[in-house]
C-alpha positions in Angstrom: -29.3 29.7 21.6 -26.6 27.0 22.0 -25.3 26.3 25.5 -21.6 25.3 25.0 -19.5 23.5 27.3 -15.4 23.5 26.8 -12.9 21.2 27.8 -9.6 21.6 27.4 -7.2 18.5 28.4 -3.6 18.9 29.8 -2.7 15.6 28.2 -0.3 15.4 31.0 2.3 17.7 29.8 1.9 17.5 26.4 0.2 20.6 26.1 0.5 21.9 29.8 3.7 22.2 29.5 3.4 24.5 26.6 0.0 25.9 27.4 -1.2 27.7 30.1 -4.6 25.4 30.0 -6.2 27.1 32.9 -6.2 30.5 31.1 -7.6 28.8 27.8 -10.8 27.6 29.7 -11.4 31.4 31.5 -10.5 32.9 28.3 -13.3 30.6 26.9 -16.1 31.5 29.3 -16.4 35.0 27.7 -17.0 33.6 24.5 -20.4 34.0 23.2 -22.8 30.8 24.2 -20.2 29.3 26.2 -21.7 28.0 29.4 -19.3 25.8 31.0 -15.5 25.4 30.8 -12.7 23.2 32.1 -9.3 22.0 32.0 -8.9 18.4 33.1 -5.5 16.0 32.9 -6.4 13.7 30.8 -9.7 14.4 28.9 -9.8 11.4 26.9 -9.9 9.0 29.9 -13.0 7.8 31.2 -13.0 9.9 34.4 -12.8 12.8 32.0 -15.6 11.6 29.7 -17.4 11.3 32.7 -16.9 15.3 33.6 -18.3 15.6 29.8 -21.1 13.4 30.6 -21.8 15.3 34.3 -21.7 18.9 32.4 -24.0 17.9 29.6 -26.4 16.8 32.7 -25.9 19.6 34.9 -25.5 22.8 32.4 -27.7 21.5 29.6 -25.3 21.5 27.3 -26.1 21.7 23.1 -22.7 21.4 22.4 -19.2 20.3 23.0 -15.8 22.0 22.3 -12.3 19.9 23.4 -9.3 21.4 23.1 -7.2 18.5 23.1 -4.8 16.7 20.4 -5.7 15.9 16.6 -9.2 14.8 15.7 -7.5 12.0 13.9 -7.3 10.4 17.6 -9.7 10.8 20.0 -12.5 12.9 17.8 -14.4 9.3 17.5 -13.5 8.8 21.4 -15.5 12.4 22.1 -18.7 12.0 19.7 -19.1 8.7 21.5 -19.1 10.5 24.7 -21.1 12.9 23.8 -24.0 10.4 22.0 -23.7 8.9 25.4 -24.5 11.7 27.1 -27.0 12.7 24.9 -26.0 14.8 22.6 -26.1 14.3 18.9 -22.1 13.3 18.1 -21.8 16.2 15.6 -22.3 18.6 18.0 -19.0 18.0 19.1 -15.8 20.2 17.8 -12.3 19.1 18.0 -9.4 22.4 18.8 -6.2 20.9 17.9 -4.0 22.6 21.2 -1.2 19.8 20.6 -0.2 19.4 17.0 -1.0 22.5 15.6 0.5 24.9 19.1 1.8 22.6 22.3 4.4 20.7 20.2 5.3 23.5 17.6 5.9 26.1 20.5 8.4 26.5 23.2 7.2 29.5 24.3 4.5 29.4 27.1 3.0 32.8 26.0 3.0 31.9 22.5 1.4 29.0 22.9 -1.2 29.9 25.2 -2.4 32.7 22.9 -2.6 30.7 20.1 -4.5 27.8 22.0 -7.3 30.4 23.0 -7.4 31.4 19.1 -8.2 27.8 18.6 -10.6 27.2 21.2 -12.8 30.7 20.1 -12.5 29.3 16.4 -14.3 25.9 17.2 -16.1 27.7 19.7 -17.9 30.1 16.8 -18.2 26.9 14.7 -19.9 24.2 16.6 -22.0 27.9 17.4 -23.5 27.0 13.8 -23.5 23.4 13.7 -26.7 21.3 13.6 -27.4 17.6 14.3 -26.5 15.0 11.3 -27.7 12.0 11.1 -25.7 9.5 9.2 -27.3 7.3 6.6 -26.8 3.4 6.0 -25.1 1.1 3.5 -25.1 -2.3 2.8 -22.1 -4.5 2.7 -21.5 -7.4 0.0 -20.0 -10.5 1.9 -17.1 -10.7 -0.5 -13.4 -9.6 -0.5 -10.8 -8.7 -3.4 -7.0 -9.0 -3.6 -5.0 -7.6 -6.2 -1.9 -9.3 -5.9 -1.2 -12.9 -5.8 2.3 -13.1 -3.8 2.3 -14.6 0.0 1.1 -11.5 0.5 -2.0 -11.8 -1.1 -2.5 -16.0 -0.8 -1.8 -15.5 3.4 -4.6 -12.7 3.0 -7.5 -14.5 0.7 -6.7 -17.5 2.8 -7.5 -15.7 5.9 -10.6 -14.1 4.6 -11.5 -17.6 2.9 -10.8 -19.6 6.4 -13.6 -16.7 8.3 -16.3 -18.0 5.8 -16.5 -15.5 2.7 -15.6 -15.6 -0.8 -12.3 -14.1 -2.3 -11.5 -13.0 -5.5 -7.7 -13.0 -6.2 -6.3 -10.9 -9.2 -2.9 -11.7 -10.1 -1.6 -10.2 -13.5 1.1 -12.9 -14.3 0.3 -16.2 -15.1 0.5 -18.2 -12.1 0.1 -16.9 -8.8 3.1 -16.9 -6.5 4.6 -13.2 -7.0 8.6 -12.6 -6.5 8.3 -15.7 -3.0 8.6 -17.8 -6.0 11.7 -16.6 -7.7 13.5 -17.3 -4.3 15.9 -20.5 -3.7 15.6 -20.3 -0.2 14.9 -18.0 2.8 16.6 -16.4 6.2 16.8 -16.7 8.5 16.2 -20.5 8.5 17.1 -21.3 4.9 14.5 -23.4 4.3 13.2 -24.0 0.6 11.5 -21.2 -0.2 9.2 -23.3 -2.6 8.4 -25.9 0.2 6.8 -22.9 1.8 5.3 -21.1 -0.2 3.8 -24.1 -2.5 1.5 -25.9 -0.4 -0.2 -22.6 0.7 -0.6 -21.9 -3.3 -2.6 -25.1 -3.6 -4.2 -24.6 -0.2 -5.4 -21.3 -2.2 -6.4 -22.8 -5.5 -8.3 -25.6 -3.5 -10.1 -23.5 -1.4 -14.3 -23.5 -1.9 -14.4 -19.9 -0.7 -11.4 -18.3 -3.3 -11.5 -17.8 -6.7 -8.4 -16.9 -8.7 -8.1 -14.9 -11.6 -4.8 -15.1 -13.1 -3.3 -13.4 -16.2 -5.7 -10.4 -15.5 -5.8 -7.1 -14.0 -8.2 -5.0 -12.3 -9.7 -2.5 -14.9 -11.6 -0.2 -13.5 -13.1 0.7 -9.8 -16.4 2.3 -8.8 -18.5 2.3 -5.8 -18.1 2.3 -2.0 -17.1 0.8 1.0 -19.0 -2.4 1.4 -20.3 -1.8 -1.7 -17.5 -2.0 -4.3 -17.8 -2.4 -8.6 -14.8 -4.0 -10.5 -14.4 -4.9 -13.7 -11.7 -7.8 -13.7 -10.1 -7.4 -17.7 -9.2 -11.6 -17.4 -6.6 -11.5 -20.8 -6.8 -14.2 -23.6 -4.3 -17.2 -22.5 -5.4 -18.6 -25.8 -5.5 -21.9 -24.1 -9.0 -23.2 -22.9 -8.3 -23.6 -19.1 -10.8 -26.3 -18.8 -9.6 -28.5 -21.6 -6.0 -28.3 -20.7 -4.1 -30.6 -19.1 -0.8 -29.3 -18.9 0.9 -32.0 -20.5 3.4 -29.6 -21.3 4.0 -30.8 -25.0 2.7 -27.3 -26.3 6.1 -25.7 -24.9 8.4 -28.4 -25.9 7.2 -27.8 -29.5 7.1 -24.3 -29.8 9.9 -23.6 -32.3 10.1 -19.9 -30.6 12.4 -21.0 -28.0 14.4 -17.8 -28.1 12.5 -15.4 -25.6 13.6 -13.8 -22.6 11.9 -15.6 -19.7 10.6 -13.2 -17.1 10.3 -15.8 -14.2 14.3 -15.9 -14.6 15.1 -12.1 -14.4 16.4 -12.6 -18.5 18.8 -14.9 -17.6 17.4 -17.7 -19.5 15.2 -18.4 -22.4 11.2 -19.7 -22.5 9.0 -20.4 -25.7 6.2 -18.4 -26.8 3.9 -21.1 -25.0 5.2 -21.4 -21.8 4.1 -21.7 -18.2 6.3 -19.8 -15.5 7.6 -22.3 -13.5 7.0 -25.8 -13.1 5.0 -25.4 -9.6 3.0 -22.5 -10.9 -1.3 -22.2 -10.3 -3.2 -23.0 -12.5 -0.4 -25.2 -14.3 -2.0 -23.9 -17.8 0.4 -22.5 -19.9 -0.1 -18.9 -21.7 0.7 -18.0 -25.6 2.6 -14.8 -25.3 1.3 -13.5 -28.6 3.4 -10.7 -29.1 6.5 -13.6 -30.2 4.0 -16.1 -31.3 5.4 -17.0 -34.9 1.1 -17.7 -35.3 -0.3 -14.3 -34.2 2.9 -12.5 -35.7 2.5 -13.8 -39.3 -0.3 -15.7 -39.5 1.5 -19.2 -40.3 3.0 -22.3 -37.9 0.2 -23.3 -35.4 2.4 -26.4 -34.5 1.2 -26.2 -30.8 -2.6 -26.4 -32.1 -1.6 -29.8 -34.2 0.0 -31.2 -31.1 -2.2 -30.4 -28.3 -3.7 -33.5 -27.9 -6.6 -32.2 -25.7 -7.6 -29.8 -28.0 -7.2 -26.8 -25.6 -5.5 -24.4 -27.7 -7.5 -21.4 -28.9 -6.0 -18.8 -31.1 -9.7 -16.5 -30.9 -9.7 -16.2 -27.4 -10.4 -12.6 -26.8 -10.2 -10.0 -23.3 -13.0 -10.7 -21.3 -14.5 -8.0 -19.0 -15.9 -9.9 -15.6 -17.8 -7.7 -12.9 -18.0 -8.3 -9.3 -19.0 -6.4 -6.3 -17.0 -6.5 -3.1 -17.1 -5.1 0.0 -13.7 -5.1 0.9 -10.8 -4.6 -1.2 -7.3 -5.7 0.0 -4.2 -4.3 -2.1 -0.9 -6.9 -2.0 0.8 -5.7 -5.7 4.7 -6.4 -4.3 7.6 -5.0 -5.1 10.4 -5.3 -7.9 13.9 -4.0 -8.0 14.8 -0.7 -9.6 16.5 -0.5 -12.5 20.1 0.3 -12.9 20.7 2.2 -16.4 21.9 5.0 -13.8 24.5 2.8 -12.3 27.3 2.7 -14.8 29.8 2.6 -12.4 28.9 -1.1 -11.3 29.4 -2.2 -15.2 25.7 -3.9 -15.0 25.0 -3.4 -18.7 28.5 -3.9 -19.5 29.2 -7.1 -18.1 27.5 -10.4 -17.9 29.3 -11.3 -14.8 27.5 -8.2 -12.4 24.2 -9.7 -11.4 21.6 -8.3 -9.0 21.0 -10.4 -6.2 17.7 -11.8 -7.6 19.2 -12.5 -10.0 21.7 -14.9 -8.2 18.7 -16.4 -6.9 17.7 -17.8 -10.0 21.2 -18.9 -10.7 21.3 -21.1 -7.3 17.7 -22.3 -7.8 17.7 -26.0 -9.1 15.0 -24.8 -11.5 16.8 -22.2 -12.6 19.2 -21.1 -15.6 22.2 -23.2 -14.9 20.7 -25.6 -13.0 21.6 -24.5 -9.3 25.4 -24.1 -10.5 27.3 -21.5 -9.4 28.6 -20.5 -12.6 29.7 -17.2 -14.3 27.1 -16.4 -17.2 30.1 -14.8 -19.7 31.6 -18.3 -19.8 30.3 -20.7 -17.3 33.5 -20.9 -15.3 33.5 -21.6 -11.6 33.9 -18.3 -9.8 36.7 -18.0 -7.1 36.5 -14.6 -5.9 32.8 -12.8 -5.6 32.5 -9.3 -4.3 28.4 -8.1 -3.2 27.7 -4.7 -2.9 25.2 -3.5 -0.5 22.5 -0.2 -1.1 23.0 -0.4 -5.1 20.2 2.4 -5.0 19.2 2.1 -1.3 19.7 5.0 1.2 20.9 7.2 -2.0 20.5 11.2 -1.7 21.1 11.5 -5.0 17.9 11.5 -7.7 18.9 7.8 -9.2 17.9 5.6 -6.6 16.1 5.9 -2.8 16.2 7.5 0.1 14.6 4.7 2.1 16.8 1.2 3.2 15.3 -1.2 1.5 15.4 -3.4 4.9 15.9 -6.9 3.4 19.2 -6.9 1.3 21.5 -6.9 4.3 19.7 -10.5 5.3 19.8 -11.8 2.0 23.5 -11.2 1.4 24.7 -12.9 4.3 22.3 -15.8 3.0 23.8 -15.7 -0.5 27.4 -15.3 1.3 26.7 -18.2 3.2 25.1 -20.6 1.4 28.0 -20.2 -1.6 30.7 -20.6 1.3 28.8 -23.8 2.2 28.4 -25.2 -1.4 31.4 -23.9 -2.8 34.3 -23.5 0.4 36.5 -22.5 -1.9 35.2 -19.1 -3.7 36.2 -16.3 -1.2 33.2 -13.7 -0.4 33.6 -9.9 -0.1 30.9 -8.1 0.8 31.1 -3.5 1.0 29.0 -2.6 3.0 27.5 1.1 4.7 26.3 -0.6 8.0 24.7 -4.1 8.5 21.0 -3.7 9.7 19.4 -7.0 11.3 16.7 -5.6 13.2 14.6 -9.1 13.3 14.2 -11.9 15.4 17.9 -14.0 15.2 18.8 -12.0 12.4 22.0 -10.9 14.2 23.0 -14.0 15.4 22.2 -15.3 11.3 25.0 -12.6 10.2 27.3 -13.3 13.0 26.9 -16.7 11.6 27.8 -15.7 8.1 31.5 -13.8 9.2 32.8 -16.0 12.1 31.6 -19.8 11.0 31.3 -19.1 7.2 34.8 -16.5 7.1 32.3 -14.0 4.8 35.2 -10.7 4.7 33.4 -7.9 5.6 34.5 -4.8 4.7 33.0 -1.6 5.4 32.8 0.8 2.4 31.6 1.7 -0.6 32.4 0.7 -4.6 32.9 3.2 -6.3 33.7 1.7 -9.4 33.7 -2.2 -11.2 35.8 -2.1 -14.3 35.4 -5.2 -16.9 39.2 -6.5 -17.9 40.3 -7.9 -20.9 41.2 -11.1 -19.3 37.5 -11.8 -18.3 37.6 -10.1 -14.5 36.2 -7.5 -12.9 38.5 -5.0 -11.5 36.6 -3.7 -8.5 37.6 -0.3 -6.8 36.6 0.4 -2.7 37.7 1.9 0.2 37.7 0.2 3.8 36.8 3.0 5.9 37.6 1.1 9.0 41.2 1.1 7.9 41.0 4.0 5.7 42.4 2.7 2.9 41.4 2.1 -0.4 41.4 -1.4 -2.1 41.5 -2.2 -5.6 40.9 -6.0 -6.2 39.6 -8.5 -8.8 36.6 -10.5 -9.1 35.0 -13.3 -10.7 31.5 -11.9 -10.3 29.9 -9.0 -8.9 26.5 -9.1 -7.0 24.5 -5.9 -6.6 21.9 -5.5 -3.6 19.5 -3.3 -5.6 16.6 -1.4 -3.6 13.1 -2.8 -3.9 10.0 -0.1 -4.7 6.4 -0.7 -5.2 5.0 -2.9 -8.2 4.9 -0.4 -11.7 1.4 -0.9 -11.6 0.5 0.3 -8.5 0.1 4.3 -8.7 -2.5 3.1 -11.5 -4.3 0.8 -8.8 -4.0 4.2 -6.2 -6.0 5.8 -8.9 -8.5 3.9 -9.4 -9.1 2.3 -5.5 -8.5 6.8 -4.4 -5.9 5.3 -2.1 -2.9 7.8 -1.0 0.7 7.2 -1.8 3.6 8.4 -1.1 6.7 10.5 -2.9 8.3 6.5 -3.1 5.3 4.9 -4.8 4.4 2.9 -2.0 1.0 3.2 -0.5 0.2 5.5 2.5 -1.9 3.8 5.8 -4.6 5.7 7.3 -2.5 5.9 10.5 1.3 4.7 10.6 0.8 3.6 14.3 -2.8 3.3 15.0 -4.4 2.0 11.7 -1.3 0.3 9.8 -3.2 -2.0 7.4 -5.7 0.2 6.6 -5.8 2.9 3.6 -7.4 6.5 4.2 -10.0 5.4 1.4 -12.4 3.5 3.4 -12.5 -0.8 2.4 -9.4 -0.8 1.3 -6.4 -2.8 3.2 -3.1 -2.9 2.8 -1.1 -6.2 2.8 3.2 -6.4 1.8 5.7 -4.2 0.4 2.7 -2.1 -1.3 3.2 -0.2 2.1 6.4 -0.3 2.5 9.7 -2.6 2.6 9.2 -6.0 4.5 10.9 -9.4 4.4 8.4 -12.6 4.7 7.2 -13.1 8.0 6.5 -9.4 8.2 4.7 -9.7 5.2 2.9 -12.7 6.4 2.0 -10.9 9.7 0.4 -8.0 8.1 -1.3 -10.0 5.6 -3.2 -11.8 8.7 -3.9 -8.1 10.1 -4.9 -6.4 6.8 -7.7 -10.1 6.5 -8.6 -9.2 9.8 -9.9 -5.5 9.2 -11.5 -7.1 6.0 -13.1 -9.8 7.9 -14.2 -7.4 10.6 -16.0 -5.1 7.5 -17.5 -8.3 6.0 -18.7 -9.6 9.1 -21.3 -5.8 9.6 -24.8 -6.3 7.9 -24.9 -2.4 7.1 -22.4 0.3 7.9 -22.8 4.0 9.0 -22.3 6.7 6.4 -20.3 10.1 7.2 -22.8 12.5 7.4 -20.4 15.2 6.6 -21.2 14.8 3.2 -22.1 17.7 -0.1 -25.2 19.1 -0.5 -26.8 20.6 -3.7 -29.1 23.6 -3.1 -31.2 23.0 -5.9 -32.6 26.1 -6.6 -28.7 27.5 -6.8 -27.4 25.0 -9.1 -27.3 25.3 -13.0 -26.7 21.7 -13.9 -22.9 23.6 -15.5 -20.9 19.6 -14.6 -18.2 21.3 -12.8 -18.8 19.4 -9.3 -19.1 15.9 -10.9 -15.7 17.0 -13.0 -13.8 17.3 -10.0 -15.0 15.1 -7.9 -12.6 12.0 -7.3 -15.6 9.0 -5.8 -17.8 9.6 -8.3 -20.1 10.7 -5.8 -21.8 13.8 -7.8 -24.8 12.4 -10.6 -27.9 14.6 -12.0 -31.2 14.4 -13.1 -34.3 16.4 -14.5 -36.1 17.9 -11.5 -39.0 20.3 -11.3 -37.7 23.4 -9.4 -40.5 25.4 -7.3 -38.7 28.8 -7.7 -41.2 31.8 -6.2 -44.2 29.9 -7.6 -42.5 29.7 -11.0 -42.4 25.9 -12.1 -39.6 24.7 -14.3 -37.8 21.6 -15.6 -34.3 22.4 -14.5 -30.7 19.9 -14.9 -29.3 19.6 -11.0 -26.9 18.0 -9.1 -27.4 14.8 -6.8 -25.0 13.9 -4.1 -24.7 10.1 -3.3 -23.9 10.3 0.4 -22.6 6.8 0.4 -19.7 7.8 -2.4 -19.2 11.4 -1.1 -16.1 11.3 1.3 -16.2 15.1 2.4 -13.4 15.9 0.4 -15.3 19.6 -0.4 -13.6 20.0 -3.8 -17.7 20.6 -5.2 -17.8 23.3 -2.9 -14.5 26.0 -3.7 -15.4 24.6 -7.6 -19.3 25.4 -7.6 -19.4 28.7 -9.6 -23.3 29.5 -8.4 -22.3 28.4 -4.9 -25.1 25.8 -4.6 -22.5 23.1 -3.1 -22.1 23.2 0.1 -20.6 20.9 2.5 -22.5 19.4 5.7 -21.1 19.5 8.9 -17.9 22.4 7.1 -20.6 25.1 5.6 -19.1 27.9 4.0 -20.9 29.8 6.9 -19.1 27.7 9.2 -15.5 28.0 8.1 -15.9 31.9 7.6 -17.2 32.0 11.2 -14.1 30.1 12.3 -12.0 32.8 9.9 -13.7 35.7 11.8 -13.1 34.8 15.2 -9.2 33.8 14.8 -8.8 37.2 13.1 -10.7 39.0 15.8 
C-alpha cells in the first residue's frame, strides 16, 4: 500500500490568489493512500523541500504529489528532493495548479475545484507508479556545427578553445555565411571583413576544428552524446591539397557569364570561381552545372592551365561518418523573396535593390567597386528613398508577422554612410516606427537624422512606379502630417525581412528538433533554456532561433558552446527512464512501432518466446532506451497493445481519467 504525502504550493499568489490551497490539501487527505498533506508558500524553496524531506521522515512516505506550477520548472527541483530524502525520484508526480487552473481562472470557486481534480488525478497515478532506474550512455568528446557564419566560427572556436574537436559543416564554398556579404557594421561601422576575417583563419588554424566546406549534413542517427552523421562533402573537382589558389583557373574560364551568388546577382563569376577573395579554404569550386566541360564534354582550358595540377574533373560525392556528442545548429538566415511585392517595381526595375544588396554595391569588393552607382546606367544617384518592413510585421500571407529586428539599424547605417561619402544625394527613408532596442543604438539613429540630415518620414509606400525618363516615381503618405507625397527617386532601397536558411526544416528533420510556424527553430525554454533545443544535444546558435544582429549572435554562440562544452565535458550521461517497453509475449513483430517512431529508437530480433510452456521462434520488438525519448506514439499505434510506456502506463493514464471524471 503506498503512503502518499501532498504538497500543494501557494507560489505566493500565483495560485493562492486563484486557489483556495488550504481546501486542496483537506480535500486531498480523503483520497485513497494519502497520508500527509500541506499547503506551504513557496514549495520550491529550500525551506519547503525541507518540509518534503521532514514528511518523508516522519510519515514514511512512498510517494510524492506537488501541486504546484508546470513540471517543465521545478519537476527536476522535486525528484531531487525527493532522491534526497530517500525516495526513488519517480515516485514523485507533478499537478499543474498554475498553468493549467490558477492563471486561466478568475474565479476562486472555479479554480479551486478544478485544482482538487488535479491533485486526485496525480494522486491515483503516482498510486501506480513504481521505481525506475535510469540507464547510462556514453558521450563522444566531439562537437558538430552546421553552419559556418559568425555564428557557427564564434561557436567551434569556443568548443575548440575548451579542448575538443569540432567539425564545421558549411554548404557554400568558403565559410563566412551572410557576415561576409557585409561592407561594414553598426553600430561602430567598423569593416565588417576586418572582423570577421581573422576569426575565419583563427578557425581554419585551429588543431581542435576541422572544416568541411562545400558539403551538407546527410543524414542523422543516434543520441545524445552519442550522435551518427554522414557528412555528403560534394565534388569541388579541384584537389584541395594540390591547389594553390593561384587563381589563374578563374581568370581563364571562358564561362564568365554566371550570376555570382556572393553578390546577390548583381555581378557576374566564372564557372571556376572562389567566393570572395578572403574566403576559407581559398580553393576555388567548378560549378558544374555551367561548366562548358561537364555540360558538353569539350574545353577543359582550366585543366591545361592549372599549373599545379589540382584540377580533377572525376571527383565524385563523398560520404564521411562521424560521431558526435553534441550537435550545435548555426544555418543563418536569408531575405525573403519579393515576387509578391509588385508594388515596389523589384522585378521591374534595376534601380529597386534590397538592402543587401546595397551592401554589395558599397563593398570595395563588390560589383561597382564601392561606387554608389545606379545599376540601369551607372549614374550617380541624387535622391534615394529606403523603405522599411518590405515583408516584416505584414498580416497579410506574403511576408511575416515577426520584425525582423535589424533593418531599422542597418538603414540608418546605409543612410549615413551614403550622406558621408556622397553629401550630396538626399536620403528619404518611410518608415512604421524606428526600433533601436540595443546598446547606443538610439543614440546611432539620432546620429543618422540630426548630424547626417537623413529625412525621416513616417509612413508607408504604397506604390514605386518606373518612368520613362529613367526615375522612380515613389507614392507615400506622411502620417505625421497626414498627407500624402508623391516624389521621384534615383534608386529605391527595400529593407526585406530575414527568415531561417531554406535548408533548415530539412536539418529539423533529421536532428527531431522543433520549429516554429516561421521556420525558425524552437528552444527547449524561451527564458530558462534559450540555446538549447527540446531534442536533447542539440544547441542552438544565430538567427536559426530567431532574428539577431551580430553581437547578439556572437553572445549566444558563446552560450549555445557552453551547454555543448558542459555535455562534452560528462564521461556518461543519465538516460530517461520513462522510456517504451515491448511485452514480448503481446507483440507480433507487425513494424508499426518502429514505423512511427521518429528517434529510431524501436529495432527487432528473433527471440524464443516461453508462452504457457509452449516454445517458439517469434519476430519482437526491442526498445533502445538511449534513442527512446517518451514520445509514446508505439503505444496509441501498437495494434496487440504490447507497447507500453514506463513511468505513463496505459493503466496509469486511465487511472488519472477515472478519478477526474469521478
Amino acid at each position: 500500500m503506498q503512503r502518499i504525502g501532498v504538497f500543494v504550493c501557494h507560489c505566493g499568489t500565483n495560485i493562492a490568489a486563484t486557489v483556495d490551497v488550504e481546501k486542496v490539501a483537506q480535500m486531498a487527505l480523503l483520497e485513497p493512500g494519502v497520508v500527509h498533506a500541506e499547503d506551504y508558500q513557496y514549495m520550491c524553496s529550500e525551506a519547503g523541500q525541507a518540509r518534503i524531506a521532514e514528511a518523508v521522515k516522519e510519515k514514511n512516505l512512498t510517494g510524492i504529489v506537488v501541486c504546484s506550477c508546470s513540471p517543465r520548472m521545478h519537476e527536476t527541483t522535486f525528484r531531487n528532493a525527493a532522491k534526497r530524502a530517500g525516495i526513488n525520484p519517480y515516485m514523485v508526480e507533478i499537478a499543474n495548479i498554475r498553468e493549467h487552473c490558477s492563471w486561466i481562472h478568475k474565479n476562486i470557486e472555479e479554480g479551486t475545484e478544478k485544482a482538487i481534480i488535479l491533485a486526485r488525478a496525480a494522486i491515483a497515478k503516482v498510486t501506480l507508479n513504481t521505481p525506475l532506474k535510469p540507464g547510462e550512455s556514453r558521450v563522444t568528446k566531439r562537437a558538430l556545427v552546421i553552419g559556418g557564419g559568425i555564428a557557427g566560427i564564434q561557436t567551434a572556436l569556443d568548443i575548440a578553445e575548451a579542448g575538443y574537436e569540432v567539425d564545421i559543416v558549411e554548404k557554400t564554398p568558403s565559410i563566412g555565411g551572410r557576415m561576409s556579404q557585409l561592407d561594414k557594421t553598426f553600430p561602430t561601422l567598423d569593416c565588417s571583413a576586418c572582423i570577421l576575417t581573422p576569426k575565419m583563419v583563427e578557425a581554419s588554424a585551429h588543431d581542435n576544428i576541422n572544416i568541411y566546406t562545400y558539403s551538407e549534413v546527410d543524414q542523422v542517427s543516434g543520441f545524445v552524446g552519442d550522435f551518427t552523421v554522414d557528412i555528403r562533402k560534394k565534388a569541388r573537382s579541384i584537389d584541395m591539397d594540390k591547389c594553390t589558389g593561384c587563381g589563374v583557373c578563374s581568370e581563364k574560364c571562358p564561362a564568365k557569364k554566371i550570376s555570382s551568388e556572393f553578390n546577390r546577382g548583381l555581378g557576374n563569376r566564372s564557372a571556376v570561381y572562389t567566393p570572395f577573395a578572403q574566403a576559407i579554404p581559398n580553393v576555388p569550386v567548378i560549378d558544374r552545372e555551367n561548366c562548358i566541360k561537364f555540360k558538353t564534354g569539350k574545353c577543359g582550358l582550366c585543366e591545361k592551365v592549372c599549373q599545379a595540377g589540382a584540377v580533377d574533373y572525376t571527383q565524385e560525392d563523398e560520404i564521411i561518418t562521424e560521431k558526435y556528442g553534441a550537435i550545435v545548429v548555426a544555418t543563418g538566415f536569408d531575405t525573403i523573396k519579393l515576387d509578391d511585392f509588385d508594388e515596389y517595381a523589384y522585378n521591374q526595375s534595376k534601380d529597386v535593390i534590397t538592402s543587401l544588396e546595397l551592401e554589395r554595391v558599397m563593398n570595395a569588393a563588390g560589383p561597382t567597386k564601392g561606387h554608389l552607382e545606379r545599376l540601369s546606367d551607372g549614374k550617380a544617384p541624387k535622391n534615394m528613398v529606403f523603405i522599411q518592413c518590405v515583408g516584416s510585421r505584414d498580416v497579410t500571407c506574403r511576408g511575416k508577422e515577426y520584425c525582423s529586428k535589424i533593418c531599422c539599424m542597418y538603414t540608418a547605417k546605409h543612410a549615413m554612410l551614403i550622406r558621408d561619402k556622397y553629401p550630396d544625394v538626399n536620403v528619404t527613408v518611410f518608415y512604421i516606427d524606428v526600433r533601436t532596442p540595443g546598446k547606443n543604438f538610439d543614440e546611432f539613429y539620432r546620429r543618422a537624422v540630426e548630424e547626417y540630415g537623413v529625412n525621416y518620414v513616417k509612413g508607408q509606400v504604397g506604390k514605386v512606379a518606373p518612368q520613362a525618363n529613367g526615375q522612380l516615381l515613389v507614392q507615400g503618405v506622411d502620417l505625421l502630417d497626414n498627407k500624402q507625397i508623391l516624389m521621384e527617386a534615383d534608386m529605391v532601397v527595400l529593407a526585406t525581412a530575414i527568415e531561417p536558411e531554406a535548408g533548415v526544416r530539412k536539418i529539423a528533420t533529421m536532428l527531431t528538433a522543433s520549429i516554429d510556424t516561421n521556420n525558425f527553430l524552437t528552444e527547449a525554454h524561451p527564458k530558462l533554456r534559450p540555446v538549447e533545443s527540446p531534442t536533447a544535444g542539440v544547441f542552438l546558435s544565430g538567427v536559426c532561433q530567431g532574428p539577431k544582429d551580430i553581437p547578439e549572435t556572437v553572445a549566444q554562440a558563446g552560450s549555445a558552446a557552453v551547454k555543448a562544452i558542459g555535455l562534452l565535458a560528462k564521461e556518461k550521461l543519465m538516460t530517461n527512464p520513462c522510456t517504451a517497453k515491448s511485452d514480448e509475449l503481446l507483440c507480433n513483430g507487425c513494424s508499426t512501432c518502429a514505423n512511427v517512431c521518429p528517434y529510431g529508437a524501436i529495432t527487432y530480433e528473433e527471440s524464443q518466446v516461453n508462452d504457457h510452456g509452449i516454445r517458439e521462434i517469434r519476430r519482437i520488438a526491442i526498445v533502445n532506451n538511449a534513442l527512446c525519448q517518451g514520445c509514446g506514439a508505439c503505444t496509441v499505434t501498437c495494434p496487440s497493445g504490447a507497447m507500453d510506456l514506463q513511468g505513463f502506463s496505459n493503466r496509469q493514464i486511465i487511472a488519472e481519467v477515472d478519478a477526474i471524471c469521478r
